[in-house]
ROLUMVEX-593266 format. One line per 10 residues: number of its first residue (from 0); for each residue x, y, z of C-alpha. Coordinates in nm, 3 decimals, always signed. Example, Ala and Ser with C-alpha at 12.3 -4.5 7.8 and 13.67 -1.06 7.14 Angstrom:
residues 2
0 = +1.230/-0.450/+0.780; +1.367/-0.106/+0.714
This chain:
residues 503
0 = +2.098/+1.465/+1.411; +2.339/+1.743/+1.291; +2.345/+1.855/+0.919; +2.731/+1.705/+0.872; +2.626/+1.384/+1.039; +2.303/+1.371/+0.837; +2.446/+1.468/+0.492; +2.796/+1.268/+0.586; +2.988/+1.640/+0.460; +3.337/+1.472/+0.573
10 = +3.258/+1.155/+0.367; +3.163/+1.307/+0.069; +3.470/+1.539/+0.081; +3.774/+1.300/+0.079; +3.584/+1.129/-0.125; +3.581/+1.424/-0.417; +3.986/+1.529/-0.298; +4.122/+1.149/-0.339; +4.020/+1.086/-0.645; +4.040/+1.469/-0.777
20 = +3.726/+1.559/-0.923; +3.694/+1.883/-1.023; +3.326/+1.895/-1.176; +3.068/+1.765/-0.899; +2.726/+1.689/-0.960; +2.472/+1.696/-0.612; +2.196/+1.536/-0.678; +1.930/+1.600/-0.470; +1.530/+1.476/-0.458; +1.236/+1.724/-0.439
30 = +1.216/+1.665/-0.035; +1.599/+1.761/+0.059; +1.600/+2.007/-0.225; +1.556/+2.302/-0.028; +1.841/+2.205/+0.219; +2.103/+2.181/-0.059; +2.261/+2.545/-0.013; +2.332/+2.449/+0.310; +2.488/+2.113/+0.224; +2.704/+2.314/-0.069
40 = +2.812/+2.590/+0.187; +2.935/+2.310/+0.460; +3.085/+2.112/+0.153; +3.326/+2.371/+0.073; +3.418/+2.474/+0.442; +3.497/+2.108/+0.447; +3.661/+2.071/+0.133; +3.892/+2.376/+0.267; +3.980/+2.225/+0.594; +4.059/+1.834/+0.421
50 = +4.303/+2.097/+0.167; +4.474/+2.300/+0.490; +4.560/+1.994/+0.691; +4.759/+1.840/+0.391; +4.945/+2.159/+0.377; +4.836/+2.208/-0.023; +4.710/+2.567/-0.162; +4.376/+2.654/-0.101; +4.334/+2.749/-0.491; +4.277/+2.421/-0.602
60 = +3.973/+2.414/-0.364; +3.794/+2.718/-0.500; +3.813/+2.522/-0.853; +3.638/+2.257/-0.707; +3.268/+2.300/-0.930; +2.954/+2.201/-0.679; +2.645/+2.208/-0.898; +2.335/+2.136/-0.776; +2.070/+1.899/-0.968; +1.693/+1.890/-0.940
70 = +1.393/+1.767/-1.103; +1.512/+1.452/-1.252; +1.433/+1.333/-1.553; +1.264/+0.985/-1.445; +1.277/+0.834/-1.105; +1.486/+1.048/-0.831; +1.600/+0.676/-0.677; +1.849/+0.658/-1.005; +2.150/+0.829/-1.062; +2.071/+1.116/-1.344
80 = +2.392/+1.089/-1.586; +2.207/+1.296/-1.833; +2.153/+1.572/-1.638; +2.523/+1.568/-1.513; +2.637/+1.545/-1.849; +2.497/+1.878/-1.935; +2.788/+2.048/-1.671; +3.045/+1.777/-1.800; +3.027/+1.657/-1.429; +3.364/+1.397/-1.311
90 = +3.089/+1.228/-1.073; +2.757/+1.225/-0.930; +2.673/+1.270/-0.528; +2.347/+1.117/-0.453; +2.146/+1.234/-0.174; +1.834/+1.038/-0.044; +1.646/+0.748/-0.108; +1.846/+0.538/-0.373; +1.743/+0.169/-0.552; +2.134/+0.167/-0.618
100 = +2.109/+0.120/-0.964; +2.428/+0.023/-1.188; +2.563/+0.358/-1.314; +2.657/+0.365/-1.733; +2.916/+0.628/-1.732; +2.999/+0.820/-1.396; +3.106/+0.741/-1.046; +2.841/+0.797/-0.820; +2.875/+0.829/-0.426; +2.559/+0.729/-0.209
110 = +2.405/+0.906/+0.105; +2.107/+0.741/+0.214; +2.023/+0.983/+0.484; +1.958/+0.884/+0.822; +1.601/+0.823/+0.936; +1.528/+0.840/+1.298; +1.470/+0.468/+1.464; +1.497/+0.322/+1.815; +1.772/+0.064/+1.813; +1.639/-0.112/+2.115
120 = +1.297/-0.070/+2.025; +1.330/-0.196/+1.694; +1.578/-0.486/+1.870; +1.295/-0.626/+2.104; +1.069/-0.615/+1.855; +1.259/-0.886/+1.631; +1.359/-1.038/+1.941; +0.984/-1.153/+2.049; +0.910/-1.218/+1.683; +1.230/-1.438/+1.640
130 = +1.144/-1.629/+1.964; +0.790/-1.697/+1.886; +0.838/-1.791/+1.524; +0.967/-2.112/+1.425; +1.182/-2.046/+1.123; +1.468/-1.864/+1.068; +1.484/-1.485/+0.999; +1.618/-1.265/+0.723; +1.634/-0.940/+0.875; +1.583/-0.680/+0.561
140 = +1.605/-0.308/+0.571; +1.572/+0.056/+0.390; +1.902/+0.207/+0.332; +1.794/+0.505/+0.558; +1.800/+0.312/+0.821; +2.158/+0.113/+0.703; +2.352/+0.309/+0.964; +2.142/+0.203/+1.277; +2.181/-0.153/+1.180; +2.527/-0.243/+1.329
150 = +2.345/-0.129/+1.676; +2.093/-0.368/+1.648; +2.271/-0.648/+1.545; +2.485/-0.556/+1.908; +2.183/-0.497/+2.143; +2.017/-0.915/+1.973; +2.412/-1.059/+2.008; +2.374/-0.910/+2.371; +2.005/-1.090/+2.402; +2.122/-1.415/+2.217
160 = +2.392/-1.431/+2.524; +2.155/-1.463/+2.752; +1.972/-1.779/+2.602; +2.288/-1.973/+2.546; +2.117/-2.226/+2.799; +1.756/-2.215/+2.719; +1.580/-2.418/+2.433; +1.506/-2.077/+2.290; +1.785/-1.997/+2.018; +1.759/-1.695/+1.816
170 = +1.833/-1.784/+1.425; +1.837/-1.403/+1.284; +2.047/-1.354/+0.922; +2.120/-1.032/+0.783; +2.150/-0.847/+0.495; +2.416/-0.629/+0.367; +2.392/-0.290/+0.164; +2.589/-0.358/-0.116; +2.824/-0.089/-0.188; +2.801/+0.319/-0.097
180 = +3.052/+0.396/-0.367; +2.949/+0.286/-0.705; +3.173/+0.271/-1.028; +3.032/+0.251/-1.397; +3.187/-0.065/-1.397; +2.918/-0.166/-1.137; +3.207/-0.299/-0.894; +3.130/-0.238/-0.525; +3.395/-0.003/-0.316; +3.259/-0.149/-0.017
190 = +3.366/-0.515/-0.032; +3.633/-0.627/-0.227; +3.480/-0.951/-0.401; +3.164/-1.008/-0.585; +2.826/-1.009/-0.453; +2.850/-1.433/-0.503; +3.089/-1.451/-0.226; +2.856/-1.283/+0.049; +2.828/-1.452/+0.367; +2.539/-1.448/+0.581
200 = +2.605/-1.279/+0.899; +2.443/-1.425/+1.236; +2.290/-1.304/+1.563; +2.608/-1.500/+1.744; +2.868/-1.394/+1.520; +2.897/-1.703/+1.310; +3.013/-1.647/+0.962; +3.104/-1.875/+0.715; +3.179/-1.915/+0.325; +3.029/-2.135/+0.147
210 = +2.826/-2.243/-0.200; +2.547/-2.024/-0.156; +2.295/-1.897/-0.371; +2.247/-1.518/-0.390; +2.030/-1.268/-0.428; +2.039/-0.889/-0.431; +1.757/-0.604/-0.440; +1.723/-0.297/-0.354; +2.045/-0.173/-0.284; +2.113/-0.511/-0.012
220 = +2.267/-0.879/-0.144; +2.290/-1.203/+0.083; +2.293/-1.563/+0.058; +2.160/-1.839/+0.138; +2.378/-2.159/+0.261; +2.361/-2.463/+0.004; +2.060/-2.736/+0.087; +1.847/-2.399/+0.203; +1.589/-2.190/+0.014; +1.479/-1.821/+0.012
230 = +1.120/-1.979/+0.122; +1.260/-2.127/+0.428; +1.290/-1.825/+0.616; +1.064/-1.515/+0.725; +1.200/-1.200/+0.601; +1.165/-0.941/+0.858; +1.156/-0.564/+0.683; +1.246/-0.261/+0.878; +1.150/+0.083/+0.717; +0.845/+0.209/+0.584
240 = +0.622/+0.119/+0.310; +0.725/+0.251/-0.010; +0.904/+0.106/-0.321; +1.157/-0.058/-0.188; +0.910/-0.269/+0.043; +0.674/-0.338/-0.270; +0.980/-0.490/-0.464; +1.064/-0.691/-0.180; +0.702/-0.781/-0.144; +0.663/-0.909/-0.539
250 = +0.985/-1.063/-0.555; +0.996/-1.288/-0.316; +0.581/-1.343/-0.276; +0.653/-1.711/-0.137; +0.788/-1.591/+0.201; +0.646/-1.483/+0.515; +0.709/-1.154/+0.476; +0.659/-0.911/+0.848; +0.747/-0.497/+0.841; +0.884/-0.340/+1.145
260 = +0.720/+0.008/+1.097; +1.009/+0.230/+1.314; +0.763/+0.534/+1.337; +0.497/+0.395/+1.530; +0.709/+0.097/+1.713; +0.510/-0.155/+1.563; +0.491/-0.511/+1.382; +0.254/-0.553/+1.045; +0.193/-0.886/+0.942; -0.134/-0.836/+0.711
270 = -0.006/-0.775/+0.329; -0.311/-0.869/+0.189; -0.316/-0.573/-0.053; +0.052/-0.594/-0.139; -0.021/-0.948/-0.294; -0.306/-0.849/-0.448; -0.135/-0.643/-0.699; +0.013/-0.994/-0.847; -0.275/-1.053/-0.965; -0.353/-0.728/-1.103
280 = -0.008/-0.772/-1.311; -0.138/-1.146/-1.389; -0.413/-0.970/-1.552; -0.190/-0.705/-1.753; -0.030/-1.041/-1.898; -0.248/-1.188/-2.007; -0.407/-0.841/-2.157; -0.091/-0.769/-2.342; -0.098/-1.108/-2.497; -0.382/-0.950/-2.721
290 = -0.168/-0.672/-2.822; -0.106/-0.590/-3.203; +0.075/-0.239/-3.136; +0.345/-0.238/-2.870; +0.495/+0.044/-2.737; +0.841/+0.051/-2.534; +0.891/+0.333/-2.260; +1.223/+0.466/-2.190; +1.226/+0.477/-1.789; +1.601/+0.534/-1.785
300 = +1.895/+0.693/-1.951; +2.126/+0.576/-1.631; +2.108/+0.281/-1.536; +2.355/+0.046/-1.667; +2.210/-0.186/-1.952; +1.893/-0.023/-2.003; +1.994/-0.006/-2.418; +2.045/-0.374/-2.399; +1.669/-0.431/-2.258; +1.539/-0.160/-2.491
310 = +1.687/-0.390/-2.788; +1.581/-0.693/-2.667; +1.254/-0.686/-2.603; +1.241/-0.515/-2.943; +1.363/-0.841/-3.097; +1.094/-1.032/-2.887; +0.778/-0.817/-2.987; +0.925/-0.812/-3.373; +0.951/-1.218/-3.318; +0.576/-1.272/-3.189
320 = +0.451/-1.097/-3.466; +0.393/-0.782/-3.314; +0.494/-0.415/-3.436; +0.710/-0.217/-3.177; +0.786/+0.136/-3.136; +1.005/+0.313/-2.903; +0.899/+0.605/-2.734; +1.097/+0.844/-2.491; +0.880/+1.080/-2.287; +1.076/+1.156/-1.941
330 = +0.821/+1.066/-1.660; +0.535/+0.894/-1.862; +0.156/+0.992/-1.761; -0.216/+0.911/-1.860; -0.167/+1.235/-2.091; +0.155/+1.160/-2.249; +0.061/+0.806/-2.309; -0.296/+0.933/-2.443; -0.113/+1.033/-2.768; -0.032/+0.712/-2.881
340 = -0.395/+0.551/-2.886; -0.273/+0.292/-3.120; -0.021/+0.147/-2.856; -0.281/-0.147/-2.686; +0.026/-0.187/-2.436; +0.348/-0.022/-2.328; +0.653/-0.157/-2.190; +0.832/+0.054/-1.901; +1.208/-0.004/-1.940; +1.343/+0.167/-1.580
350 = +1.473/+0.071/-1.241; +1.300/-0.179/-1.022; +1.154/+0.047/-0.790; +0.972/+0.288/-1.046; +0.892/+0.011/-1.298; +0.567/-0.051/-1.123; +0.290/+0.219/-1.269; -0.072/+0.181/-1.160; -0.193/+0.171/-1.523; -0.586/+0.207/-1.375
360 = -0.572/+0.596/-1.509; -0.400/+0.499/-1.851; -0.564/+0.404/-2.179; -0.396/+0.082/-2.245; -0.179/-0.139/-1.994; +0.159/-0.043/-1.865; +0.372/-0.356/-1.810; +0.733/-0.443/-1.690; +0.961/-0.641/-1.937; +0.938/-0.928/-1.724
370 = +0.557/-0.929/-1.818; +0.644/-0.886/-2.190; +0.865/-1.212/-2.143; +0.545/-1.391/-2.003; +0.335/-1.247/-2.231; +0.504/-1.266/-2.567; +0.704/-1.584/-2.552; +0.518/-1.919/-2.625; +0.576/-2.265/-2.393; +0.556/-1.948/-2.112
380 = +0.340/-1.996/-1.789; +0.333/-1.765/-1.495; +0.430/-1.965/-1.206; +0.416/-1.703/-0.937; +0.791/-1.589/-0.952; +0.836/-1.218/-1.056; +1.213/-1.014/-1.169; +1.226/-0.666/-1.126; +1.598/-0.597/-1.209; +1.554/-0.615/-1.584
390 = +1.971/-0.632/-1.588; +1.848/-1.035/-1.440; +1.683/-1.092/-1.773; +1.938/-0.982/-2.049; +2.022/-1.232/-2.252; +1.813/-1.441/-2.063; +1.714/-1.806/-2.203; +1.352/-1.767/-2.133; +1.359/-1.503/-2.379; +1.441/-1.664/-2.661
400 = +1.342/-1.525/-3.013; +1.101/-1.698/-3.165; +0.858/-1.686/-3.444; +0.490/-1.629/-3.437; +0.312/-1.966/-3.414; +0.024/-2.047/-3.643; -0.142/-2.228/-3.412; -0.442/-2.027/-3.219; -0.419/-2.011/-2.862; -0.724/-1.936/-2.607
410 = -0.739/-1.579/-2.511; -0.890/-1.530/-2.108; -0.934/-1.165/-2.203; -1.154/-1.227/-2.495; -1.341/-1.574/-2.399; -1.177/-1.770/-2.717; -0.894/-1.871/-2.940; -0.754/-1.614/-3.175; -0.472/-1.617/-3.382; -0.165/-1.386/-3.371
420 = -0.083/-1.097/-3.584; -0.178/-1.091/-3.934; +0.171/-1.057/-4.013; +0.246/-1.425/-3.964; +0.120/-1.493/-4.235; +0.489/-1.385/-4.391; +0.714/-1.464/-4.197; +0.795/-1.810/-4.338; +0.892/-1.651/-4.598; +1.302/-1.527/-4.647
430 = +1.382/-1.219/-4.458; +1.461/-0.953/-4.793; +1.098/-1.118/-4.904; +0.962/-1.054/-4.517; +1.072/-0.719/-4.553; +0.946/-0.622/-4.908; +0.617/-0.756/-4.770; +0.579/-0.552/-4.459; +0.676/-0.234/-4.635; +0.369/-0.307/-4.883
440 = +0.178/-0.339/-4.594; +0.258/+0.009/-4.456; +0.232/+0.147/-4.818; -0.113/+0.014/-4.865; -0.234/+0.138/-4.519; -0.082/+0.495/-4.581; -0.285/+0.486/-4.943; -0.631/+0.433/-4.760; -0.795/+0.790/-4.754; -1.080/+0.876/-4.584
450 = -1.373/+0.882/-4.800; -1.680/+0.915/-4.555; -1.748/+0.860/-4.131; -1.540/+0.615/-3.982; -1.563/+0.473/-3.666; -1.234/+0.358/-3.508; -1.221/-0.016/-3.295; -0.949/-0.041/-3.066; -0.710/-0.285/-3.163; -0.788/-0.318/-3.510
460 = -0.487/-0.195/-3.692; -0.172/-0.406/-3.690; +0.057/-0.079/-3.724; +0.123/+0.288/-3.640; +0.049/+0.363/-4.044; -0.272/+0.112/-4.065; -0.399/+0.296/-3.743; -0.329/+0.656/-3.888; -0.524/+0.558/-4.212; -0.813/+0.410/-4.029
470 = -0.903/+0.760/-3.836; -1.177/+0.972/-3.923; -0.939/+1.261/-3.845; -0.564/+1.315/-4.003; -0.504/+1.641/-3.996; -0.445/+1.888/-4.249; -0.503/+1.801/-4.595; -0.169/+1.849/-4.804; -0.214/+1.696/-5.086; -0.461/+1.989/-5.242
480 = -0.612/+1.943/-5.636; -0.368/+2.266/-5.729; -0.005/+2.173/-5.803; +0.094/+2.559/-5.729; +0.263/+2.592/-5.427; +0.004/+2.772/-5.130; +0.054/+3.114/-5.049; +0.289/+3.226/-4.764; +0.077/+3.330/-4.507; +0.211/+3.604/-4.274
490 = +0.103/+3.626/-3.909; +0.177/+3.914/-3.654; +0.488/+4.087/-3.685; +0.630/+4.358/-3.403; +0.675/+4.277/-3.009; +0.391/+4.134/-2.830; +0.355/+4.474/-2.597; +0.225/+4.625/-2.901; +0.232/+4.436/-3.252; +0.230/+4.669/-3.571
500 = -0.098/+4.628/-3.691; -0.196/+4.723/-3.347; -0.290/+5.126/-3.278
């Protein structure tokens, strides 16, 4: 496929002239970045020729800013408003994979790419499968492969024809990517009602409205007619196996789930280790519910809501009994995470497709803030379902704020009932005489000095202060015997070619 068709250069360019942005931010992933002076160079011979055929001056072109962005902050799938903000940017262009993400702040136009697939291939493929399966299909699909989809949904309306009279009838749904122009609003440019009001389209061309439920991931939304259920049907994925897939996967772990792999022409049914990471996250649940010191990751600085979920689940761990602490680290990693031993778990806040870190390497449990919900609400049971989105549990009735029970409950991790955080113990009390109490607390853990060994047990402190007093180690001692102020001491003066006390 040709660079313009690939990179959609005629798309993105009356995109940028009718609505007259003049500051332009390309965002590009490590894989296409090496491609993106070519895509800037055919942007502007674009941009010119758009300008020329409306017969205005080819000026206002050349003021046009292109600015190319790399090495996002967090995930390359979300939008990077920070790093646009830096050039004062009017809107973002997106290049590659995307999980479509609500935008806070700036317009953002989408280009999935194109992926290379066999329409008829992949066609015959869900035709057999269709025809030997006895429940419906919901036909699901990366966003690289978006534009080969009208195609297929042709070459199966062609095949359908053909079994008009047989006993065989092909009952294939689709879904729909949800919107290729993106407004901070979060309103799709694509469709001009809400995502409630999709219908499901058919193999025979059958549409209809009607009270549906819906349901959206990934970048794709469809429905489900009323009396039907998500479970009722076998979705049928076509891409490859990355993030996207896994979401899918998790989220909707009570279907029949099939892949269509389009680079070896082949059907994979067996998901065995795709489900087994449900119970890995079962695990980190009931792990975190253990937790003293909570930490909260900042996965996102983009994506629309992200403050709200940062707040919230503030409110939850401060409710349980629990001390929280907010921590911002770009891309988080065994070694960032290693300075904050106190932290028994952390909380990634961050788009669905990235929120997912195999925690194996990591000192303490990395968990999404559905999994806090779980774990630090009472009356809470895990009953297979799983969210990703965390914009689907703002404000959400399940997580209520409550206060820490007295009651003990049985621990799987530890074999035996504990009780929650010492700090129940005050919060009965009024909430000026809550907060005198707590701040004793820190002031008598920050007293504690070391006066011999120490050995420190995981888990043991209730707070960031108790932990710091408990270590054998803290640093360098300030508080000297002298009250005269220690003498400046002077380092290496000169350039570091040659510094003066040097010969």
């Amino acid at each position: 496929m040709d660079m313009e068709g690939f990179y959609e250069i005629e798309a993105v360019a009356r995109f940028i002239l009718t609505r007259d942005f003049r500051r332009v931010a390309l965002q590009f992933p490590d894989e296409l970045l090496k491609e993106s002076t070519r895509v800037v160079r055919a942007l502007r011979e674009k941009l010119h020729v758009l300008k020329k055929s409306t017969g205005e001056r080819d000026r206002d072109v050349r003021d046009i800013g292109l600015y190319v962005m790399g090495d996002t902050t967090y995930g390359s799938c979300c939008v990077d408003e920070v790093a646009a903000s830096h050039i004062h940017a009017d809107c973002v262009i997106h290049y590659g994979h995307t999980c479509l993400s609500p935008t806070s702040n700036l317009p953002a136009f989408f280009v999935f790419g194109k992926a290379s697939i066999s329409a008829s291939n992949s066609a015959e493929s869900l035709c057999k499968y269709a025809s030997a399966s006895g429940k419906p299909i919901l036909v699901l699909f990366g966003l690289e492969y978006a534009y080969a989809m009208e195609e297929i949904k042709e070459i199966i309306a062609h095949e359908s024809s053909k079994l008009c009279g047989s006993t065989t009838i092909l009952d294939i749904h689709y879904a729909d990517v949800i919107c290729s122009i993106m407004n901070p609003t979060g309103k799709s440019e694509t469709s001009d009602e809400h995502l409630e009001s999709f219908s499901i389209s058919t193999s025979d061309g059958c549409s209809g409205k009607t009270t549906a439920t819906s349901y959206n991931i990934g970048g794709l939304g469809w429905s489900v007619p009323e009396g039907s259920r998500i479970e009722d049907y076998t979705l049928f994925w076509i891409g490859s196996d990355n993030s996207a897939f896994a979401s899918v996967v998790l989220t909707f772990n009570g279907c029949e789930i099939v892949r269509y792999d389009a680079k070896e022409n082949h059907i994979i049914t067996d998901f065995t280790q795709q489900r087994r990471i449900l119970k890995r996250r079962y695990y980190l649940v009931e792990k975190a519910k253990d937790a003293s010191i909570v930490g909260i990751l900042v996965g996102t600085l983009g994506v629309a809501g992200y403050l709200r979920m940062i707040h919230q689940m503030k409110e939850l761990i401060t409710a349980a009994g629990k001390k929280a602490y907010t921590l911002a680290m770009g891309r988080p990693n065994p070694a960032k995470l290693a300075n904050f031993p106190e932290c028994d778990v952390f909380i990634y806040v961050s788009c669905a497709q990235t929120a997912l870190l195999d925690s194996k390497e990591f000192l303490a449990p990395v968990i999404t803030p559905y999994e806090a919900m779980l774990a630090f609400s009472r009356n809470t049971q895990w009953t297979g379902a799983y969210v990703m989105e965390f914009q689907q549990l703002i404000s959400s009735t399940q997580t209520g704020v409550r206060s820490p029970s007295k009651e003990a409950r049985f621990s799987f991790i530890q074999g035996g009932y504990v009780e929650d955080s010492d700090l129940q113990e005050i919060c009965d009390e009024e909430d000026e005489d809550r907060a005198v109490a707590i701040v004793n607390i820190m002031e008598k853990a920050l007293q504690v000095r070391d006066k011999g060994p120490q050995y420190l047990v995981k888990g043991a402190a209730k707070s960031g202060p108790e932990y710091f007093a408990t270590r054998s180690f803290q640093g360098l001692e300030i508080y000297g015997k002298s009250s005269l102020p220690e003498p400046l001491l002077i380092g290496r003066t000169g350039k570091a070619s040659g510094y003066e006390d040097e010969r």
